[in-house]
Structure formats: C-alpha cells, structure tokens
C-alpha positions as YAML, in Angstrom:
chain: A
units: angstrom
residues:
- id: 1
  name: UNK
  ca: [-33.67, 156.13, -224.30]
- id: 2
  name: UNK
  ca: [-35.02, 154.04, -226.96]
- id: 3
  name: UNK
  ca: [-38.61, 155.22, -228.91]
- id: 4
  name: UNK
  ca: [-41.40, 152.84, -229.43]
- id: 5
  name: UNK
  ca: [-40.53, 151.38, -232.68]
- id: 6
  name: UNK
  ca: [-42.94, 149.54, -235.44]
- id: 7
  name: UNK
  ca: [-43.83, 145.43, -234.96]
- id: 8
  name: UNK
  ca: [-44.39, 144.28, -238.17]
- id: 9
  name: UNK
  ca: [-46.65, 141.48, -238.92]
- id: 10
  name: UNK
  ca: [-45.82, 139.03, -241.44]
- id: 11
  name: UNK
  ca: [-48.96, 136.76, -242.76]
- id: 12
  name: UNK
  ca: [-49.03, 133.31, -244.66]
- id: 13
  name: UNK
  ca: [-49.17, 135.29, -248.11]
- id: 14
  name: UNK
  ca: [-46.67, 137.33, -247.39]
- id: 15
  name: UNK
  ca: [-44.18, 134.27, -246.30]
- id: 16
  name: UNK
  ca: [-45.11, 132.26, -249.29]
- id: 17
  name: UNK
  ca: [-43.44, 134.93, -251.63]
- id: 18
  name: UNK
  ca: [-39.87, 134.15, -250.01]
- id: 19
  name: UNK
  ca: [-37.73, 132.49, -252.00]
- id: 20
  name: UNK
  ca: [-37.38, 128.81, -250.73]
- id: 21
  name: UNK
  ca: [-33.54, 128.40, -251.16]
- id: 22
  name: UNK
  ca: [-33.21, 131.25, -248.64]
- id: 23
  name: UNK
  ca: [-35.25, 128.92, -246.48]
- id: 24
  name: UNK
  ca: [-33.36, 126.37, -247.19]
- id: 25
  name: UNK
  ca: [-30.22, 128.02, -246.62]
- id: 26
  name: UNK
  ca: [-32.11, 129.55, -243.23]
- id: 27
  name: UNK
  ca: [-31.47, 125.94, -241.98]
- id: 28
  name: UNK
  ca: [-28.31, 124.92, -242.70]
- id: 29
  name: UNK
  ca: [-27.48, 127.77, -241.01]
- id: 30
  name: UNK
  ca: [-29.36, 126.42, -237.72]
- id: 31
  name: UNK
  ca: [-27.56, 123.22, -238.01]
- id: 32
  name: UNK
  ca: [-23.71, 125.96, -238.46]
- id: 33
  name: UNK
  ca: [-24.80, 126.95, -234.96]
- id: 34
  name: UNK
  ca: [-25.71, 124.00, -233.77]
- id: 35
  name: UNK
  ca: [-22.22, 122.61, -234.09]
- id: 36
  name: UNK
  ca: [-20.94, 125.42, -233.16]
- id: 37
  name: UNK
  ca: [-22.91, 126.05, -229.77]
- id: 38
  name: UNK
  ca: [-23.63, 129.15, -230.29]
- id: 39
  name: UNK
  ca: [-26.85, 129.57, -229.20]
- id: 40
  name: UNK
  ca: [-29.01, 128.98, -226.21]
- id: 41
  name: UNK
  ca: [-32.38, 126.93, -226.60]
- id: 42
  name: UNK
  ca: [-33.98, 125.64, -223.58]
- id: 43
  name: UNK
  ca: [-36.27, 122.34, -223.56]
- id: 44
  name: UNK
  ca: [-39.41, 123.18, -225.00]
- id: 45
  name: UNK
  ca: [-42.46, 123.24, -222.56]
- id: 46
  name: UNK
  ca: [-45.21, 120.50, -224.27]
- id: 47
  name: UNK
  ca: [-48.54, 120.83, -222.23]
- id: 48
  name: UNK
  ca: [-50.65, 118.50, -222.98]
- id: 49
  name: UNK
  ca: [-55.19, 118.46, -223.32]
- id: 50
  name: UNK
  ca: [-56.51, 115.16, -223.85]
- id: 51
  name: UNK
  ca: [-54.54, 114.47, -227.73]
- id: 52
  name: UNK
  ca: [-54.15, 117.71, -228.23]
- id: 53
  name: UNK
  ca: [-50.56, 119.61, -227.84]
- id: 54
  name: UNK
  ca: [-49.46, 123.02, -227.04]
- id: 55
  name: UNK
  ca: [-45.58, 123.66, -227.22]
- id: 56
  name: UNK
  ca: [-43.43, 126.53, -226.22]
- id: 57
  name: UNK
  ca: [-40.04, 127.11, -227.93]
- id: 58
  name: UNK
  ca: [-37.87, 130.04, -226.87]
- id: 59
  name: UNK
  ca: [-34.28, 130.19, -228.63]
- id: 60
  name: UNK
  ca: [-31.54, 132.69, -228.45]
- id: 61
  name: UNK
  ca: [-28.70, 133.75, -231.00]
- id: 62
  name: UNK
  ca: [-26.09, 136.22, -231.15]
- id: 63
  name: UNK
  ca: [-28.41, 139.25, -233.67]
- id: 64
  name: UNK
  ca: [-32.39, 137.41, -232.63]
- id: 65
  name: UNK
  ca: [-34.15, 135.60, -230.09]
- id: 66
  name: UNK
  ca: [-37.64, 134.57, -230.85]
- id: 67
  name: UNK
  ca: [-40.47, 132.05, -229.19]
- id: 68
  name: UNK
  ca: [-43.11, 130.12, -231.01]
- id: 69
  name: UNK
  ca: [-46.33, 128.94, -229.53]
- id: 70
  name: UNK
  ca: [-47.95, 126.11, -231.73]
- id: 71
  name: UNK
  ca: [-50.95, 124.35, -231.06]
- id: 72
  name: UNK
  ca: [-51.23, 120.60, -232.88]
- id: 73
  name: UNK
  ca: [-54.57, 119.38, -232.32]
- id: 74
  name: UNK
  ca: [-55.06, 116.02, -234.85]
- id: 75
  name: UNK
  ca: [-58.86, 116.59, -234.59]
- id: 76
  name: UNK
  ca: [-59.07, 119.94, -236.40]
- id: 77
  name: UNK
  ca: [-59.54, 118.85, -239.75]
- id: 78
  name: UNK
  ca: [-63.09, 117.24, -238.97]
- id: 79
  name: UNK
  ca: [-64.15, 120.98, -238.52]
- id: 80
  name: UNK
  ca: [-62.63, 121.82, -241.61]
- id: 81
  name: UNK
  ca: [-59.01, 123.81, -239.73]
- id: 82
  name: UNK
  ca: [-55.22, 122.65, -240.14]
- id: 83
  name: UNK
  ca: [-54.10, 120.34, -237.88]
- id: 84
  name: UNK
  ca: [-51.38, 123.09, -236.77]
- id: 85
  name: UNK
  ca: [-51.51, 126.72, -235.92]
- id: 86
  name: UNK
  ca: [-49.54, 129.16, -233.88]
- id: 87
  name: UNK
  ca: [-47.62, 132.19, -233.99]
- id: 88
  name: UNK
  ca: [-44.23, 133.67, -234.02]
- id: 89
  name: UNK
  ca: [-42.37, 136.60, -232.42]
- id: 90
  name: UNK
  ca: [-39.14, 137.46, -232.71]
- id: 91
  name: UNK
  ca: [-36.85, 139.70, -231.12]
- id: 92
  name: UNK
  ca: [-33.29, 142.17, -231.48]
- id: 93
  name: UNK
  ca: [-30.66, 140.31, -229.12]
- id: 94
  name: UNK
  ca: [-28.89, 143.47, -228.20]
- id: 95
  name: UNK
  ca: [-31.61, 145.53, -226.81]
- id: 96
  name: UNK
  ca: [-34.74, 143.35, -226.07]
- id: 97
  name: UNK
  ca: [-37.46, 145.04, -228.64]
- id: 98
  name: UNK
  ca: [-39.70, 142.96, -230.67]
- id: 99
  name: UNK
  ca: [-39.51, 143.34, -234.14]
- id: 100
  name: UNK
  ca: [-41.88, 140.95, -235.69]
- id: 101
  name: UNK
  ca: [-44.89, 138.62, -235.17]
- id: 102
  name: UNK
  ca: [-45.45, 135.98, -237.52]
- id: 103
  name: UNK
  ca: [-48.23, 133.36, -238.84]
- id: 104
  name: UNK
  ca: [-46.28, 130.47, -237.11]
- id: 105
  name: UNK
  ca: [-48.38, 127.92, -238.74]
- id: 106
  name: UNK
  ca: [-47.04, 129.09, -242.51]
- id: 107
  name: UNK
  ca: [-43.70, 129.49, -240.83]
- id: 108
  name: UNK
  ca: [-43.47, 125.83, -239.14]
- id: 109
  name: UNK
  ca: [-44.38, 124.64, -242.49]
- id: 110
  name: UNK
  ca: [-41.95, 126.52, -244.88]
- id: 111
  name: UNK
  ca: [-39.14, 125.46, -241.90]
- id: 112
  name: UNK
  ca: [-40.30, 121.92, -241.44]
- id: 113
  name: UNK
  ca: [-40.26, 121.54, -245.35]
- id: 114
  name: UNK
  ca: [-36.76, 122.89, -245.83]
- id: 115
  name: UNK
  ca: [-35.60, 120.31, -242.90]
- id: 116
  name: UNK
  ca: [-36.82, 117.82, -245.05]
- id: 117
  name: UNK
  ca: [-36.01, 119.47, -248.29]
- id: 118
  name: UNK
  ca: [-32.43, 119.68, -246.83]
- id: 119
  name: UNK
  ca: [-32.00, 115.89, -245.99]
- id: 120
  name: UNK
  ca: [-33.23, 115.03, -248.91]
- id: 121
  name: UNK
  ca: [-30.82, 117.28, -250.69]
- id: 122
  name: UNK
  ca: [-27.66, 115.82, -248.61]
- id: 123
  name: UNK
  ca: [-28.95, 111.83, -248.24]
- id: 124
  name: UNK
  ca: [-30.36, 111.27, -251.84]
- id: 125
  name: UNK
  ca: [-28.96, 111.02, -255.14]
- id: 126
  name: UNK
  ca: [-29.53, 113.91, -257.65]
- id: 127
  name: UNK
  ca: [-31.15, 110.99, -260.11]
- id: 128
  name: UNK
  ca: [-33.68, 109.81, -258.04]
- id: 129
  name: UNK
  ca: [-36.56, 109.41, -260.40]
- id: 130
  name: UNK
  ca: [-39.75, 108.41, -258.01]
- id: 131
  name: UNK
  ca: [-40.38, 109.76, -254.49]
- id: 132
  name: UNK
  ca: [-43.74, 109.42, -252.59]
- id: 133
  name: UNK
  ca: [-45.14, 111.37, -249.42]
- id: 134
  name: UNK
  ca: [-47.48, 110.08, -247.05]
- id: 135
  name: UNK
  ca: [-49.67, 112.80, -246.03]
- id: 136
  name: UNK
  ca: [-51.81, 114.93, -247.59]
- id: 137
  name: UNK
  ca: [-51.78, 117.98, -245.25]
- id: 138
  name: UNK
  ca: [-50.27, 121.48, -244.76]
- id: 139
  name: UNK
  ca: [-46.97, 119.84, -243.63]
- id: 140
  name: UNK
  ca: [-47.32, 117.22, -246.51]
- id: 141
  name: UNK
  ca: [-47.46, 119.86, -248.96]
- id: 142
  name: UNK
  ca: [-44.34, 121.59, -247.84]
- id: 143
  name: UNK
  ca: [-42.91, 118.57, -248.35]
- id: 144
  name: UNK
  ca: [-43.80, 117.93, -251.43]
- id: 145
  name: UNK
  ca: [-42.62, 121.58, -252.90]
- id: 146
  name: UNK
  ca: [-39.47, 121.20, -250.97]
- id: 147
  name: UNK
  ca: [-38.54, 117.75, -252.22]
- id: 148
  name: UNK
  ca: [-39.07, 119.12, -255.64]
- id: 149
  name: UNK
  ca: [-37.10, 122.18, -255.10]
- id: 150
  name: UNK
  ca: [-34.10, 119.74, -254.53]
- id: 151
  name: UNK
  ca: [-34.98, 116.94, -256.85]
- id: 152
  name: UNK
  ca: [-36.76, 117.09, -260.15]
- id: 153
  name: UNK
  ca: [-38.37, 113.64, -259.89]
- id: 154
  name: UNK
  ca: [-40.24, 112.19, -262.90]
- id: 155
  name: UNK
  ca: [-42.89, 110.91, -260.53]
- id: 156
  name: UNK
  ca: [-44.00, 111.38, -257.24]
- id: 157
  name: UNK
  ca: [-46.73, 110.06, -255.44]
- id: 158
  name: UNK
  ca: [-49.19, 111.34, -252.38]
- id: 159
  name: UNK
  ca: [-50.72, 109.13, -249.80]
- id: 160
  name: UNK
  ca: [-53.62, 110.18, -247.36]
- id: 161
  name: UNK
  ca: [-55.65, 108.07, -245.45]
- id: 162
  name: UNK
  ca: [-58.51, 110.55, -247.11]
- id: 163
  name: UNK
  ca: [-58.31, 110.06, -250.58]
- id: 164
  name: UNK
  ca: [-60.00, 113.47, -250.83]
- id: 165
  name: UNK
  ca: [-57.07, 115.26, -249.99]
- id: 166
  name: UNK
  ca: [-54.72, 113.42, -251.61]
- id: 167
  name: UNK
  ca: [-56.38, 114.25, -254.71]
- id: 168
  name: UNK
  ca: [-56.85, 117.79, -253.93]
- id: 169
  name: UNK
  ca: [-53.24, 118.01, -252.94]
- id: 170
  name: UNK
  ca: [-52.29, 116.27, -256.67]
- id: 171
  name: UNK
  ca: [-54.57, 118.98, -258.54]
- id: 172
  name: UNK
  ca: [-52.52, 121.96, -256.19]
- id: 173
  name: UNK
  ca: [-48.69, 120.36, -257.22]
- id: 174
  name: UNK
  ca: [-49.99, 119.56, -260.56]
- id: 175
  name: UNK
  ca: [-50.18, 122.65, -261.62]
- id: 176
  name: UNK
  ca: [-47.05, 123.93, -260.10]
- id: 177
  name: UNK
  ca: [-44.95, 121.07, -261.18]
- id: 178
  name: UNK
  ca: [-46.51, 120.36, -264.79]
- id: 179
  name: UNK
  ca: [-43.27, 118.29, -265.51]
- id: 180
  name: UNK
  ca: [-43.70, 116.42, -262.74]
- id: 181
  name: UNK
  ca: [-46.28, 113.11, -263.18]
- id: 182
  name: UNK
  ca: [-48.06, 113.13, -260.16]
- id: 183
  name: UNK
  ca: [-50.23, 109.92, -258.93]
- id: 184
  name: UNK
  ca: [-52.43, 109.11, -256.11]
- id: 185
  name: UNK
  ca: [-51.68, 105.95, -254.55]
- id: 186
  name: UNK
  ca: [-54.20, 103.24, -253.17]
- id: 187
  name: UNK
  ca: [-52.27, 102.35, -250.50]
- id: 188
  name: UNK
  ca: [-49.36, 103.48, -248.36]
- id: 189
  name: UNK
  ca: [-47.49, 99.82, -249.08]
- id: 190
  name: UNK
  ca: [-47.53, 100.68, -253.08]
- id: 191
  name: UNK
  ca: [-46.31, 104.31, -252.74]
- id: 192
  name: UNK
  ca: [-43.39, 102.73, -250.57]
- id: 193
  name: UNK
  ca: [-43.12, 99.49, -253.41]
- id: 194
  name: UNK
  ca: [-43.12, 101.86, -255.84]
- id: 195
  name: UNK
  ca: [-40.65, 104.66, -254.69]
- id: 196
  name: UNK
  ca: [-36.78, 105.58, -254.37]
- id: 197
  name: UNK
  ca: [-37.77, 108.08, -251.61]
- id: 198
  name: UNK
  ca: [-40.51, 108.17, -249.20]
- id: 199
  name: UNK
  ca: [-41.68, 111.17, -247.07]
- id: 200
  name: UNK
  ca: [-44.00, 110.69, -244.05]
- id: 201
  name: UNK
  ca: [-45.85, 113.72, -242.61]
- id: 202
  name: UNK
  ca: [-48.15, 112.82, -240.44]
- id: 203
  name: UNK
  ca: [-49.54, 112.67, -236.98]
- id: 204
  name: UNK
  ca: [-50.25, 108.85, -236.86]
- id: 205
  name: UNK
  ca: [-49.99, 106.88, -233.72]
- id: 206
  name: UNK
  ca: [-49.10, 103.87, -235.56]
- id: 207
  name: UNK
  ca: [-47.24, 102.80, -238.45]
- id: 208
  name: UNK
  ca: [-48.44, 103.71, -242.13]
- id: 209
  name: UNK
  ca: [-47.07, 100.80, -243.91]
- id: 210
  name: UNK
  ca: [-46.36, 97.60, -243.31]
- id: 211
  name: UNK
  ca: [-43.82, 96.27, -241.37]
- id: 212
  name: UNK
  ca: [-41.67, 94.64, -243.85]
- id: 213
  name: UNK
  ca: [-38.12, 94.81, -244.80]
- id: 214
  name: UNK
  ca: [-38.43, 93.74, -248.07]
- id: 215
  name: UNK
  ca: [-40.49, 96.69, -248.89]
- id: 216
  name: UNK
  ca: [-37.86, 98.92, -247.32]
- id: 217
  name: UNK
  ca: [-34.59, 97.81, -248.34]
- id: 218
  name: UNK
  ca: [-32.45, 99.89, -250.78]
- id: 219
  name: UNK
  ca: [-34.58, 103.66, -250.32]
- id: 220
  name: UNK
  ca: [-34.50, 106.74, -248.33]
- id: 221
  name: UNK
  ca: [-36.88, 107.49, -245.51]
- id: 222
  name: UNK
  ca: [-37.84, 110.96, -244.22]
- id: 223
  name: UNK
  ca: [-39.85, 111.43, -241.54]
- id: 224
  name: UNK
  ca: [-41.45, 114.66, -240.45]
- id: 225
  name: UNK
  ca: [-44.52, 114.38, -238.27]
- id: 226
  name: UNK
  ca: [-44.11, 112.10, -235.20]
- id: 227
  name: UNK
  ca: [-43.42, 114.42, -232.57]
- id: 228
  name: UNK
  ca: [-44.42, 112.50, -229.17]
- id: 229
  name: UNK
  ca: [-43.80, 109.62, -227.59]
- id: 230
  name: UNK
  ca: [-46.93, 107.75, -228.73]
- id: 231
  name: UNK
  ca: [-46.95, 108.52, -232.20]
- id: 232
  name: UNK
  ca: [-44.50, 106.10, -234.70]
- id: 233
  name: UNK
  ca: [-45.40, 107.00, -238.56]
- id: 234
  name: UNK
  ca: [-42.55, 104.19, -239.44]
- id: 235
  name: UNK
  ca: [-42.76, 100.30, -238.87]
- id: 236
  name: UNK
  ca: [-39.75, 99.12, -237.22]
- id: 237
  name: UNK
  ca: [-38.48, 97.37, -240.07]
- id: 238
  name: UNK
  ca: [-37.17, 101.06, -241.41]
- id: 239
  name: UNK
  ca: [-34.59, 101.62, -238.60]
- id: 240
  name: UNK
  ca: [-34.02, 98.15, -238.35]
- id: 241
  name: UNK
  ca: [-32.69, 97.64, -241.78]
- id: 242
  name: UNK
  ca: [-31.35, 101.09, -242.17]
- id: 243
  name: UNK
  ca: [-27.64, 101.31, -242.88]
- id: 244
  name: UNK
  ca: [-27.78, 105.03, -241.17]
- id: 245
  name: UNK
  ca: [-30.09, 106.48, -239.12]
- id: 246
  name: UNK
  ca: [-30.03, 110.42, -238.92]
- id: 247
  name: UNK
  ca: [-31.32, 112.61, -236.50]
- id: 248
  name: UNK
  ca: [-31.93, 116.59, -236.85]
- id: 249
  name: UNK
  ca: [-31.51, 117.37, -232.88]
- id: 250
  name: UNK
  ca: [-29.66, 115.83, -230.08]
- id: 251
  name: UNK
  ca: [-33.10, 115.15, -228.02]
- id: 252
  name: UNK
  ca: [-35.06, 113.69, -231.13]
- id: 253
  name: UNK
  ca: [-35.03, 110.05, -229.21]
- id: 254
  name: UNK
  ca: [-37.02, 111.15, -226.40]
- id: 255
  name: UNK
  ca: [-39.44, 112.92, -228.58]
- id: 256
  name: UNK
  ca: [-41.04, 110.67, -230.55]
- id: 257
  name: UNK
  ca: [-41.64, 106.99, -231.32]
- id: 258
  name: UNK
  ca: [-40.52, 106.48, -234.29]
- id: 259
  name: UNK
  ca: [-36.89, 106.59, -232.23]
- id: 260
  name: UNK
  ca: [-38.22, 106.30, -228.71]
- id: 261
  name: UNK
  ca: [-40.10, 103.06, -229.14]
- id: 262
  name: UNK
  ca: [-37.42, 100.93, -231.12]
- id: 263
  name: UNK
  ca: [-34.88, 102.12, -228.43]
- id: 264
  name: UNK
  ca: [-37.26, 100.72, -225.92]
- id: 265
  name: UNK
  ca: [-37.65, 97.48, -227.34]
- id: 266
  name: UNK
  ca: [-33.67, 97.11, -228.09]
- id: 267
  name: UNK
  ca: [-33.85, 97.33, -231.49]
- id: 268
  name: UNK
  ca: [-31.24, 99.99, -232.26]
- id: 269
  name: UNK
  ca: [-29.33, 102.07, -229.49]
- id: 270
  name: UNK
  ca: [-28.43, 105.47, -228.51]
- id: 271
  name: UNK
  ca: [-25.25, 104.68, -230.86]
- id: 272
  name: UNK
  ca: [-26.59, 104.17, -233.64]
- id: 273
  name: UNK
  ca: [-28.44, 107.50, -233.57]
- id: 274
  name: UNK
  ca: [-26.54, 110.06, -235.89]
- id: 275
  name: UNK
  ca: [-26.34, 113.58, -235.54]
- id: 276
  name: UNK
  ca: [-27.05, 114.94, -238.99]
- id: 277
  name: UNK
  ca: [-25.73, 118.37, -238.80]
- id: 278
  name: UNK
  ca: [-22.11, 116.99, -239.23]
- id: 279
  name: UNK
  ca: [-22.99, 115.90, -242.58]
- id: 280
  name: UNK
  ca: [-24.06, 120.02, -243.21]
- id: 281
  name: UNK
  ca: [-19.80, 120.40, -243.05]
- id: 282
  name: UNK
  ca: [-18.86, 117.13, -244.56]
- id: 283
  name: UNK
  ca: [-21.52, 116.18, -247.11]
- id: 284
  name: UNK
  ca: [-22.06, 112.58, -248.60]
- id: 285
  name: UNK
  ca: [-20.23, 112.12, -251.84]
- id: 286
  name: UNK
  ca: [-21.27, 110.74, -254.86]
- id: 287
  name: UNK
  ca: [-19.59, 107.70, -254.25]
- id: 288
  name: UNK
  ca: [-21.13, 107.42, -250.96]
- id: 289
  name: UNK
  ca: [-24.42, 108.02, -252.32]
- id: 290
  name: UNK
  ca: [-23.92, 104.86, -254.50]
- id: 291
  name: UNK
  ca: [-22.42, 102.84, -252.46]
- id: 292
  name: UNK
  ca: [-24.44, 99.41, -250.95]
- id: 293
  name: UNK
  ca: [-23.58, 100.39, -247.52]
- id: 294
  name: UNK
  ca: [-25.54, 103.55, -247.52]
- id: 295
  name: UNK
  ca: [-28.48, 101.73, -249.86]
- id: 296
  name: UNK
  ca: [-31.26, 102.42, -246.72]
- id: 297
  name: UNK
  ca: [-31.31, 105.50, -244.92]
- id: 298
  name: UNK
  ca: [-33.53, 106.75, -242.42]
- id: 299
  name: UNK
  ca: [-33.75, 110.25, -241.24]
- id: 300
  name: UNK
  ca: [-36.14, 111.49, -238.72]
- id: 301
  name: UNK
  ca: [-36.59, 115.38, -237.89]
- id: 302
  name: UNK
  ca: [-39.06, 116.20, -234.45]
- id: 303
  name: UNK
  ca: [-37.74, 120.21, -234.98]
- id: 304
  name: UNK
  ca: [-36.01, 122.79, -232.36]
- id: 305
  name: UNK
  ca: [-36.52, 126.08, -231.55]
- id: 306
  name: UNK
  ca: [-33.17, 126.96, -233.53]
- id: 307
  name: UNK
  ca: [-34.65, 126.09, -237.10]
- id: 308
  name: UNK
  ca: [-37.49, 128.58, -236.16]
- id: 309
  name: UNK
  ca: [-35.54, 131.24, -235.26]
- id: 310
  name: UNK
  ca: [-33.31, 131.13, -238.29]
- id: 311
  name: UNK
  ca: [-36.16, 130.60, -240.15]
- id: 312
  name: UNK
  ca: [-38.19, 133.66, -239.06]
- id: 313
  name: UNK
  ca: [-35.14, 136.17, -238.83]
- id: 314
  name: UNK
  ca: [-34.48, 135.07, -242.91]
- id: 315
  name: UNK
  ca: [-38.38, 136.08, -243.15]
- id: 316
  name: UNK
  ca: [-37.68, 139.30, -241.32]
- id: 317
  name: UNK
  ca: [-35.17, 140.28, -243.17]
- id: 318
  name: UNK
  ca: [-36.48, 139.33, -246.55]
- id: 319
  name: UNK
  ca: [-39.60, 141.01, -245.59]
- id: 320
  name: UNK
  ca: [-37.91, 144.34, -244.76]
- id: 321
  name: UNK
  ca: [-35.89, 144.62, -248.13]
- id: 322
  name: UNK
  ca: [-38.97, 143.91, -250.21]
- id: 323
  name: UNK
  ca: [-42.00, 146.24, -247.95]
- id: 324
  name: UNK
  ca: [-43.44, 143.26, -246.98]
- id: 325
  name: UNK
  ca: [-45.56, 142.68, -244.16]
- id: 326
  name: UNK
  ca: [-47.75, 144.87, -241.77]
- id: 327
  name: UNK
  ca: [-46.43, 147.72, -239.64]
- id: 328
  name: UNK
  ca: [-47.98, 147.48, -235.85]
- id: 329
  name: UNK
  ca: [-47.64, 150.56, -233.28]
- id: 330
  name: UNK
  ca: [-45.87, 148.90, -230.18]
...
C-alpha cells in the first residue's frame, strides 16, 4: 500500500538556477529516444478560440510520464502578460504517483531554447562571429542565452517588431554577456544582411523578412515559433535555397507553415525534409561545416511532448539534489 507522498512545485526562479548544459543535454537525450522508439507520445490535442491556442501533450518513458497544458494566446502582451503560459506535471512510470508540478511557461522556454541552442551547436561553425534573433519575447530570450551558451559570438543582434522590447531585451543580455556587442536592428532584412546565423521566435502569420535569396544564401536559419498551419515566420526563399532542411519531429510538416505551406505550393517535398535527430549520433564535421554544399541550412523545430518530459524530469531531479522547489501535501 503506497502513502501519500509530497508533490513538489517547481517555480520560474527556481528553474532558472539549473544549469543550462543539463538542459541541453536533457534534449539530446529526447532525440536518443526518439531514434530509439522508446517512448510513447500520442498526437497532441490543439483546441483552438478564435487565434488563441490551447495544447495538450502527454508523453511516456521508461522512469517518467508527464503532460503539459500550454496556452499561446498572441494577444497577451497588449495587457502587459507573455504570450505563453501553462503548466507541467510529471509523473513515476512504475507506480502512477505524481511527483512534480511545474511553471510550464519557464519550462517550454528553457526546452525550446536548448532545441535551438542544440541545432545551433550541431549545424553551425564554432567561429561564427554575428548571429541575430528575430523576436524580442520570452522565447526570444531563451534563444538568445542558449545561442550564446553554444557560441561566443562577437555580435549579435535582436529584432522586434516593438522596438521597445528589443531594446529592453539588449539592456537584459547586455549585462549578462558584457563580451558580447549587442545591437538593435532597424529592420528584420539588415539583421538577416548582416548575420552568419539568424534565429526567428515568433508567432507571425507571415514572413519577417523579405523574400529574397540573395539575402539568404550562405547562413544558418533557426526557426522556433511557427507552430500552426497559418503562421510562416520564413519567406520561402529560405527552404528554397537551403542545401538541408532539418526537422526536430517526424510531424513538424503538418504543424506549421513555414514547412506546411512550401509543401503545398511544390516547392520542396516530403523528401527533402530531414530528420535531425540522426545528426545527434552522427554529428556534422568540420569539414562538413565548411563545405559549399552545406553553405544554407534551415532548421525548423514546432516541439513534442518528448523534449518536455526530458526536460522536466532533468528539473526534477536537479531540483531534488539541490532542496529546490516547494513541497505540496497530495
């Protein structure tokens, strides 16, 4: 007979004092699994209310299982809220109790950072001096620090259709990265002119830069935010001039437009769609990295359930060893 045993609650604060390489590493586990099947994640549920999202993403692995209710709603930042907020729960495999709950907005964007932070790590070259990101919001931020955890970059620059925030988010990183010379650009098309790696995290319904492959050709392309059908952060002139286009999860195409709608319109196909987890086992080399052929690449993450669930049990555990978190009664 098993007693009623303690919840604990983990908070923002208390996730932001994990080390992000265990993060990272959180996620390179979730891609391990992936390739080796061994877990079981159903299709997330998306319900949608007018433009604003609620999704539902249950995952199972051999120690955890855990679900994560997140609710996107674009509009929230007129009222002065993140754009993204939720919560976490997670579970012990073996006998059904819950062991933790979880500020799933701070989680979603420590995961969705090192996702990122992890592509950027295995696509890029370890001398990449500029990088921009096009976004100035929670998710843009965890970007930003996660980029910088795997490349030093001499400069890096912020776009947001706000200049407001993009400023605000230069005076946070500033201050972090003092080595770092950090810029806000005028425009989304000089940010992309001017960098070796560009970062979108957004929830645009339609491209942030122009559509030309001029300005494209020869750079790295992450992008983060898209998550539906109907919004594209990405002209098509990115995965039309890539040389490899990456995807994070097997269902990514029918997720959002940046894939969905350039599949539609028969400008790239199902085959040309890459499933990036291989390269977690057999990395880019050096030589790879330099070499024309691989000059523009274009990887585009929507998430799975699998990233949050390594993601939170790392958190657990971390938080156990080091008394963090909140003890709940259950």
């Amino acid at each position: 007979m098993f007693e009623a045993n303690n919840v604990l609650y983990i908070g923002k604060k208390d996730i932001a004092k994990i080390d992000r390489s265990l993060i990272l590493n959180a996620i390179f586990h979730a891609y391990e699994l992936l390739l080796d099947q061994n877990y079981t994640m159903p299709d997330r549920i998306h319900v949608e209310d007018g433009g604003n999202t609620l999704l539902l993403m249950p995952c199972f692995e051999h120690n955890y299982f855990a679900t994560k209710l997140v609710s996107v709603f674009p509009g929230a930042s007129q009222f002065g809220a993140p754009a993204v907020n939720g919560i976490m729960t997670l579970a012990d495999n073996k006998t059904g109790m819950p062991l933790a709950v979880m500020d799933g907005a701070a989680l979603t964007a420590e995961r969705t950072g090192a996702v990122g932070g992890l592509a950027i790590k295995i696509l890029t070259r370890e001398n990449i001096e500029t990088a921009g990101v096009i976004g100035a919001g929670v998710q843009g931020l965890a970007q930003a620090r996660y980029l910088l955890l795997n490349r030093r970059v001499k400069q890096m620059m912020i776009f947001n259709r706000s200049p407001e925030a993009a400023f605000a988010r230069v005076a946070v990183l500033a201050t972090a990265y003092p080595d770092v010379n950090f810029k806000v650009a005028q425009t989304a098309d000089s940010l992309v002119k001017a960098c070796e790696l560009v970062v979108a995290a957004t929830t645009s319904k339609t491209p942030v830069f122009s559509n030309d492959p001029k300005l494209v050709k020869g750079k790295t392309f992450i992008s983060i935010g898209s998550f539906r059908p109907d919004m594209k952060e990405f002209p098509d002139a990115v995965i039309e001039t890539a040389d490899r286009v990456f995807v994070d999860t097997p269902f990514a195409s029918k997720e959002c437009g940046d894939l969905s709608q350039p599949l539609e319109h028969g400008i790239v196909k199902d085959s040309d769609l890459l499933a990036f987890a291989h390269l977690v086992r057999e990395p880019l080399t050096t030589e790879q990295k330099n070499n024309p052929a691989f000059g523009t690449l274009f990887f585009k993450s929507v998430g799975m359930a699998l990233f949050d669930l390594t993601v939170a049990s790392t958190i657990y555990e971390f938080a156990q060893e080091n008394d963090l978190g909140i003890k709940l009664d259950f």
